[in-house]
C-alpha positions as CSV (number, residue, x, y, z in Angstrom):
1,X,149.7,112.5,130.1
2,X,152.5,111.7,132.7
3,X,152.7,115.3,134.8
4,X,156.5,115.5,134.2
5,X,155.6,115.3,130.4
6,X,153.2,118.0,130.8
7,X,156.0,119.7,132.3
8,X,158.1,119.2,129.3
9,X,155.5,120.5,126.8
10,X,154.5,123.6,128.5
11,X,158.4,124.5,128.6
12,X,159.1,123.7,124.9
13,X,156.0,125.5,123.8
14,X,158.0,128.6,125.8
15,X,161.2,127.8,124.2
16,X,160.2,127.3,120.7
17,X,158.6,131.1,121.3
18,X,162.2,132.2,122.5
19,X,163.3,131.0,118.8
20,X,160.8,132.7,117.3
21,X,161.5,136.0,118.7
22,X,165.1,135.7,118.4
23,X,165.3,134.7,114.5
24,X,161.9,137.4,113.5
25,X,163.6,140.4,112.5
26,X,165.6,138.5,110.0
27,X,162.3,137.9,108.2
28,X,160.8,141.2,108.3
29,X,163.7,143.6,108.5
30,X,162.8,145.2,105.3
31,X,159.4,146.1,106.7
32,X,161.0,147.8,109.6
33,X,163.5,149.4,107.4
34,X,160.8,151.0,105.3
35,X,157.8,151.9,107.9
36,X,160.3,153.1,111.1
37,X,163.1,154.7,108.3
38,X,165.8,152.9,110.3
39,X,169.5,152.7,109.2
40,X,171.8,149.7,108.8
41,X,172.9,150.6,112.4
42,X,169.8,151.3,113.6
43,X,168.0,147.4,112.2
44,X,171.2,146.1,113.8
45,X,171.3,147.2,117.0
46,X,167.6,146.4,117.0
47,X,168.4,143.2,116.5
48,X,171.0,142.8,118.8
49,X,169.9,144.3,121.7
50,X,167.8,140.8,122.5
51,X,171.2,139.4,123.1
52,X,172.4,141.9,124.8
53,X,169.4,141.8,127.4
54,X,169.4,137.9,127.3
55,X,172.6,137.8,128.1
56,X,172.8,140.9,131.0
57,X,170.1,139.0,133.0
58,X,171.7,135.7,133.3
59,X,173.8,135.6,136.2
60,X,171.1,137.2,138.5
61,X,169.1,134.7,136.9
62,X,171.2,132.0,138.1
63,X,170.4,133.1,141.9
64,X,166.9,133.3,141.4
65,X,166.6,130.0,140.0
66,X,168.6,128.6,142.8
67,X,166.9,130.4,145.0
68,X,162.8,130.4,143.9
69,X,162.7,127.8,141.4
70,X,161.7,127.9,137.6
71,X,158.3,128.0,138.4
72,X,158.5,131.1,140.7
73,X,161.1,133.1,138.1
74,X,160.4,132.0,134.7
75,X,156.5,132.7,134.0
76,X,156.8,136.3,135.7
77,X,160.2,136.9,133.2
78,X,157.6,135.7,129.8
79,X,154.8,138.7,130.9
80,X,157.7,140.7,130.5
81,X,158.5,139.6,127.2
82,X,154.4,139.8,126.5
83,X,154.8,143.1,127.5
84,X,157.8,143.8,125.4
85,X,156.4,142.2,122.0
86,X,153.3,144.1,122.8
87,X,155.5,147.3,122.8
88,X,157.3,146.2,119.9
89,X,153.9,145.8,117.8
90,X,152.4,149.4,118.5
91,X,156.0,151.1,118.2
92,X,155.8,154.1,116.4
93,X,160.0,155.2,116.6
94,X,163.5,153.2,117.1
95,X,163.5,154.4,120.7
96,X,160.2,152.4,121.4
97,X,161.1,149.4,119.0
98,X,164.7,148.8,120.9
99,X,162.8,149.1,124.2
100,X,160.0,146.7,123.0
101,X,162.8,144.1,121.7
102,X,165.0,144.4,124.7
103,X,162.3,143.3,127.1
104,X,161.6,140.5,124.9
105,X,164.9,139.3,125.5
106,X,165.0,140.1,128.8
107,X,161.7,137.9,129.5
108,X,162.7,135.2,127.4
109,X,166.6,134.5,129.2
110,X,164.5,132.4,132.0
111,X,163.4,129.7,129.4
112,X,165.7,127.6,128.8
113,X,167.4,128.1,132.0
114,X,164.6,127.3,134.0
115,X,163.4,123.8,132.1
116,X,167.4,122.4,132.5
117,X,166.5,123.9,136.3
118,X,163.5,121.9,136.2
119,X,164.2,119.2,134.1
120,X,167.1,117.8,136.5
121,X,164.9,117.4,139.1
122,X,162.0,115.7,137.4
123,X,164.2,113.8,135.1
124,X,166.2,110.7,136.0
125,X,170.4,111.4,135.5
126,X,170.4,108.9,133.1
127,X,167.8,110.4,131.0
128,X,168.6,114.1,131.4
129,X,171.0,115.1,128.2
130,X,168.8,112.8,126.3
131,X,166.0,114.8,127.2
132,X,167.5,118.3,127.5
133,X,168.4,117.4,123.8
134,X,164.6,116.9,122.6
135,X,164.2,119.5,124.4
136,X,166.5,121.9,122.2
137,X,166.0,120.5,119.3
138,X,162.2,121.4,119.4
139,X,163.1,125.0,120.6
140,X,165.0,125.3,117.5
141,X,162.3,124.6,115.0
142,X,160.7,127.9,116.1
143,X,163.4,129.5,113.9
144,X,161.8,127.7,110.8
145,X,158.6,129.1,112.2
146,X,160.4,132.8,111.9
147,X,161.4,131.8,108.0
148,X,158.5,131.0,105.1
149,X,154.9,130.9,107.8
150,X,156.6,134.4,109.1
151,X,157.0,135.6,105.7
152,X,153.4,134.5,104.8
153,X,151.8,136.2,107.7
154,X,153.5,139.4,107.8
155,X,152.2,139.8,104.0
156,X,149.1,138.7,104.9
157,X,148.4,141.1,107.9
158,X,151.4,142.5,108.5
159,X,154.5,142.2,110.9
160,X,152.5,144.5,113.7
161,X,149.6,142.0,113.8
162,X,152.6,139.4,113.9
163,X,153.6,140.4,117.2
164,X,150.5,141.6,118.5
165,X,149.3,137.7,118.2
166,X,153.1,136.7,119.6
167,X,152.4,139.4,122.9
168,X,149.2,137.0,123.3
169,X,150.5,133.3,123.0
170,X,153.2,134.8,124.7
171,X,151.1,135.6,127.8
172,X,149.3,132.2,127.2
173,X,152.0,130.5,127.4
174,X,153.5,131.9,130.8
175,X,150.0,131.4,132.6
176,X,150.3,127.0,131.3
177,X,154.0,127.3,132.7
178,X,152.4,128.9,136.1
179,X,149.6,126.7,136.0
180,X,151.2,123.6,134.9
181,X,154.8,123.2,136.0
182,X,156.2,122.4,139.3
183,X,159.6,122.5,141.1
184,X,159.6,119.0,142.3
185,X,157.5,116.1,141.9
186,X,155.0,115.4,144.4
187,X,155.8,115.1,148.2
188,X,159.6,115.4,147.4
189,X,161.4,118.2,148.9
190,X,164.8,120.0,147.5
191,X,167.1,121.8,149.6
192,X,167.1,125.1,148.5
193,X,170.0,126.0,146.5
194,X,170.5,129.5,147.5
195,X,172.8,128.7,150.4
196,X,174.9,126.7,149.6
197,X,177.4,128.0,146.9
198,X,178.8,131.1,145.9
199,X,179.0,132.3,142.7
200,X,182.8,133.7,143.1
201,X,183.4,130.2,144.6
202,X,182.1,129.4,140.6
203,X,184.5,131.5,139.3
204,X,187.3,130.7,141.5
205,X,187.1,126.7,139.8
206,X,189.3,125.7,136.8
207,X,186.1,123.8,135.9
208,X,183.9,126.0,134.9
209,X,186.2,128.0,133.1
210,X,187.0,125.1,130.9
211,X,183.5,124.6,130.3
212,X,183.0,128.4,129.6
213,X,186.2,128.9,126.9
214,X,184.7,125.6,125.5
215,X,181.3,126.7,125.4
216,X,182.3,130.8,124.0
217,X,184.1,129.2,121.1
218,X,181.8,126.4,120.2
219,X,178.1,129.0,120.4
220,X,180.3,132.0,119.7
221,X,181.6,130.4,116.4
222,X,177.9,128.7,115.5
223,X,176.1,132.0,116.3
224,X,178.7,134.1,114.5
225,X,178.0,131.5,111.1
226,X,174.7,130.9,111.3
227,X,173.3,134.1,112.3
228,X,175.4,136.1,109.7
229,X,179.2,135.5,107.8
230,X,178.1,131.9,106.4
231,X,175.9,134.0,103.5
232,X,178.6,136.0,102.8
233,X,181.2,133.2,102.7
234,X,179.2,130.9,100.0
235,X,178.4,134.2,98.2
236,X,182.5,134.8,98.1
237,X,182.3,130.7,96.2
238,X,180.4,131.8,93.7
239,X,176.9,130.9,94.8
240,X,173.2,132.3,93.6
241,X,171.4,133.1,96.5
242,X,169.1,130.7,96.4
243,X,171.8,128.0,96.4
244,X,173.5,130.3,99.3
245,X,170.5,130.2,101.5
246,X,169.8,126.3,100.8
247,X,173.1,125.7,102.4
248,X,172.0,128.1,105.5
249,X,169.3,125.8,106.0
250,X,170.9,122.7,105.6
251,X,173.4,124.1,108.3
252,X,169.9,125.0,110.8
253,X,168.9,121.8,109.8
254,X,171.9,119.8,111.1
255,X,171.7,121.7,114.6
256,X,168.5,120.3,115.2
257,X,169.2,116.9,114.4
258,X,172.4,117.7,116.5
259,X,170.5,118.5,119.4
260,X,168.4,115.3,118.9
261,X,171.7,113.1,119.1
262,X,174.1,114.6,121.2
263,X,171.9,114.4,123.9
264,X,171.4,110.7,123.8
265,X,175.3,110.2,123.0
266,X,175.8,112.0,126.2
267,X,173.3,109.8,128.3
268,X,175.0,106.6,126.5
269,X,178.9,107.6,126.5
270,X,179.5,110.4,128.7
271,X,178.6,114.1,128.5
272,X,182.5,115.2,128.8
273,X,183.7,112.2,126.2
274,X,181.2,113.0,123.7
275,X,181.5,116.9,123.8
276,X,184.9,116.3,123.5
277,X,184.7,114.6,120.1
278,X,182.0,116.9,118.8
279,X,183.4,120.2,119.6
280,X,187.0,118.5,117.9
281,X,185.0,117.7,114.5
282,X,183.7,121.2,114.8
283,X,186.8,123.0,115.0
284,X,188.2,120.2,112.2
285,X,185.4,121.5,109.7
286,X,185.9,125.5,110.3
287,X,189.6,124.3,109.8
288,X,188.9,122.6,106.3
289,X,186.0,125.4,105.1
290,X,189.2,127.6,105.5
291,X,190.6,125.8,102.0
292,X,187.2,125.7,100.2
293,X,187.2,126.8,96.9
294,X,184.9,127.6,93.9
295,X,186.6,124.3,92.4
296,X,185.2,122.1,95.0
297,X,182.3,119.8,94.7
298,X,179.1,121.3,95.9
299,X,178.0,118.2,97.8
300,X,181.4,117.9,99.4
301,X,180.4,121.8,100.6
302,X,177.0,120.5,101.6
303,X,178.1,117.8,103.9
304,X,180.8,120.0,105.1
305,X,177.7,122.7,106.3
306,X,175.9,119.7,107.8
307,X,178.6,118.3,109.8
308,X,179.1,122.0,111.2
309,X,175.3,121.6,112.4
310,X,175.7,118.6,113.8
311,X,178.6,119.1,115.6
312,X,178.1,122.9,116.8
313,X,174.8,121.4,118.6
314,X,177.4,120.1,120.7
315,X,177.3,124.0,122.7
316,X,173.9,122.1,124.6
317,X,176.2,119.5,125.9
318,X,178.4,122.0,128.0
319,X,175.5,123.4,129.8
320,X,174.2,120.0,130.9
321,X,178.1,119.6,132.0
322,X,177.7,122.3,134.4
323,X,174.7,120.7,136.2
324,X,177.4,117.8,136.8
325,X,180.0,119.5,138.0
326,X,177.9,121.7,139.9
327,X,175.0,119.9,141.6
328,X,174.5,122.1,144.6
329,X,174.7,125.2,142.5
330,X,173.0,123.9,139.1
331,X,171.1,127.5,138.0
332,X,174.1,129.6,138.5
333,X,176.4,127.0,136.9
334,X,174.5,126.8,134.0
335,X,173.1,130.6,133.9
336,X,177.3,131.6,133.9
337,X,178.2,129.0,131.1
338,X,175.6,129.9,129.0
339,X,176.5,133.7,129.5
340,X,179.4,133.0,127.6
341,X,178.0,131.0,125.2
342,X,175.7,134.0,124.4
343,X,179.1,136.4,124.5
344,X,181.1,134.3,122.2
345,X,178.2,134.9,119.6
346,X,178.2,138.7,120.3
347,X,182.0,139.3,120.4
348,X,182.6,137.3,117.4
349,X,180.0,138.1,115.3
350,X,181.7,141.7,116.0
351,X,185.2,140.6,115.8
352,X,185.3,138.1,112.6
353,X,183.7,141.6,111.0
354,X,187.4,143.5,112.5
355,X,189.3,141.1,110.7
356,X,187.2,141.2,107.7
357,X,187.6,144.6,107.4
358,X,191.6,144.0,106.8
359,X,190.8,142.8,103.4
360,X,190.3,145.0,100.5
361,X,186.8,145.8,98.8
362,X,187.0,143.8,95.7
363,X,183.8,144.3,92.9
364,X,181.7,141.3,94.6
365,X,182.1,142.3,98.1
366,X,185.5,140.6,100.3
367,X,187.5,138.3,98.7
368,X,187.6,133.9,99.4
369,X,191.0,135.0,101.0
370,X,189.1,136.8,103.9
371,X,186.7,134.3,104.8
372,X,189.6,131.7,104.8
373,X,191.3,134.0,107.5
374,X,187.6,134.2,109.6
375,X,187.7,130.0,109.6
376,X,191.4,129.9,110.7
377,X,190.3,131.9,113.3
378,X,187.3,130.6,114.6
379,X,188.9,127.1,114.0
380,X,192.0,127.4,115.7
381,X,189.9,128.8,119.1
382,X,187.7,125.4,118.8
383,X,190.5,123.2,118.6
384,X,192.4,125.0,121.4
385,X,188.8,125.5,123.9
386,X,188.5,121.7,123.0
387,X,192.0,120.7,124.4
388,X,191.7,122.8,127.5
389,X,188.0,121.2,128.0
390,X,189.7,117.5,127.8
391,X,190.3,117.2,131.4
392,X,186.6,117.3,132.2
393,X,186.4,113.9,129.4
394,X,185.7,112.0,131.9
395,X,182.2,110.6,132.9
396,X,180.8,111.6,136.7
397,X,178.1,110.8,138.2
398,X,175.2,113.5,138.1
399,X,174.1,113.8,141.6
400,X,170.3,115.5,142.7
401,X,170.3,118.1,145.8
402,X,169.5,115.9,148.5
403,X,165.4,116.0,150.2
404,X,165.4,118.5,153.2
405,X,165.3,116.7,156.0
């Protein structure tokens, strides 16, 4: 196998444990509820504190990427997160289970970070989106991995052993990505990176912060659906749970596809064009949701969820953006985008529940009305990122840091 394949594989092995970890407590939040006696609060904030820790590291991370390289920063990051699923396994009270999930979170944040790091060096600029877009859609399956073969396992030795046997592939996998994966190919050298930007020279360009508002709405508003008000919205319509949670995974389902052709469309027609159009169609579909009714057709509901897949995949094409843009600073660039990407899904997963909460208590829960009001929302901040973004439209040429001389 061609060493910059190898490459490849040992990083999406990592990422698609990233997934894993992130999507778990969905799965077996009852057993935690029962054995640990945690509250509503207590599961949540259990939960969320892996974002909160993914997203706290990333702009240190950034630096160190620049600065060290993936290979130097992101298997050292992964025995933390060995460590912290470890932790999380044997934890006997809350205290010990939020400590055990933060450093999984924590260890994880150098994944996917470090392989665009990596990948943009090994990979031609012609090829790079295409490939950063296998490479995401392959992470993502791990979240089927934390659905039905999760379920199954946890019943069958319970959610401890789970994470015990996670803690190990975990460690596995960092020792491949030490042992395997390299900064640059062979006999190249890369000026290092640390030097030669500043990250409040980052913040001080219009750029990024149209690729940051672009990328906050378009992960925020994906996230904020996917990870929690879509259930409740198709519950509002009228659907059995079953039915409810088909739709959920029609949705997961259409990311990953997204990831797979987003990429490529970037490669072939231009990152800015292409996320440009996407993240439009997104904002178009939260728009039109905000009408849905229990009179509409079901399948006209269905391809409604699948084009918000698709289209919300678009988040990966704003990251690979930053690379462009930034070529002499590519791990803080994309470490600060994708910090807000993250954000957007904490801050609106938190605020679509404010505005929520302005709507009475009716016998099934909030009414259609409410949900309406959460798609305005999030729709009108796509459409409006997506304009600001439309300056950057335009292709450039993705240039490599130059060999040391």
């Amino acid at each position: 196998m061609p060493q910059r394949l190898q490459i490849f594989t040992v990083f999406a092995l990592a990422y698609v444990l990233s997934y894993f970890f992130r999507s778990a407590n969905a799965v077996i939040a009852t057993d935690l509820s029962r054995e640990l006696e945690l509250s509503a609060a207590q599961l949540g904030f259990t939960t969320g504190v892996f974002f909160i820790a993914f997203a706290a590291v990333q702009l240190p991370l950034g630096a160190a990427l620049d600065r060290f390289g993936a290979r130097r920063v992101t298997p050292p990051l992964m025995l933390v997160a060995a460590l912290g699923s470890a932790l999380f396994a044997a934890a006997p009270t809350f205290p010990a289970l939020v400590l055990g999930r933060a450093l999984i979170g924590l260890g994880m944040a150098g994944v996917l970070m470090g392989a665009l790091k990596t990948f943009g060096v090994w990979f031609s600029a012609r090829h790079f989106t295409t490939v950063s877009g296998v490479f995401l859609g392959v992470g993502a399956s791990g979240a089927l991995g934390a659905a039905t073969p999760l379920a199954y396992l946890s019943a069958l030795v319970g959610w401890r052993a789970v994470f015990w046997g996670a803690a190990a592939v975990t460690l596995m996998s960092a020792l491949l990505l030490a042992l395997i994966s390299r900064d640059t190919p062979p006999g190249a050298k890369v000026l290092v990176q640390g030097q030669l930007g500043r990250l409040c020279d980052l913040f001080h360009d219009l750029r990024f912060w149209r690729l940051a508002c672009a990328n906050f709405a378009v992960t925020g508003s994906m996230f904020a659906y996917q990870g929690l008000w879509a259930g409740p919205f198709l519950r509002s319509l009228g659907l059995p749970e079953v039915a409810a949670s088909n739709l959920i995974l029609l949705l997961s389902g259409g990311v990953v596809l997204g990831y797979f052709a987003v990429g490529w469309l970037g490669d072939r027609f231009g990152v800015g064009r292409v996320a440009l159009l996407a993240s439009g169609v997104f904002g178009a579909a939260q728009l039109t949701l905000a009408f849905c009714g229990p009179e509409w057709s079901l399948q006209f509901v269905r391809g409604l969820f699948l084009v918000f897949g698709l289209t919300g995949a678009s988040s990966l094409l704003f990251l690979t953006h930053a690379q462009e843009l930034f070529p002499h600073m590519t791990g803080r660039a994309t470490t600060a985008v994708n910090l807000f990407g993250i954000g957007g899904g904490a801050i609106l997963q938190w605020g679509l529940g404010l505005v929520l909460g302005l709507f009475p208590d009716t016998a099934l829960g909030k009414p259609l009305g409410a949900y309406s009001a959460l798609f305005v929302v999030t729709g009108v901040l796509v459409v409006a990122a997506a304009l600001g973004y439309a300056p950057l439209r335009r292709r450039q040429p993705r240039k490599k840091a130059r060999p040391a001389a």
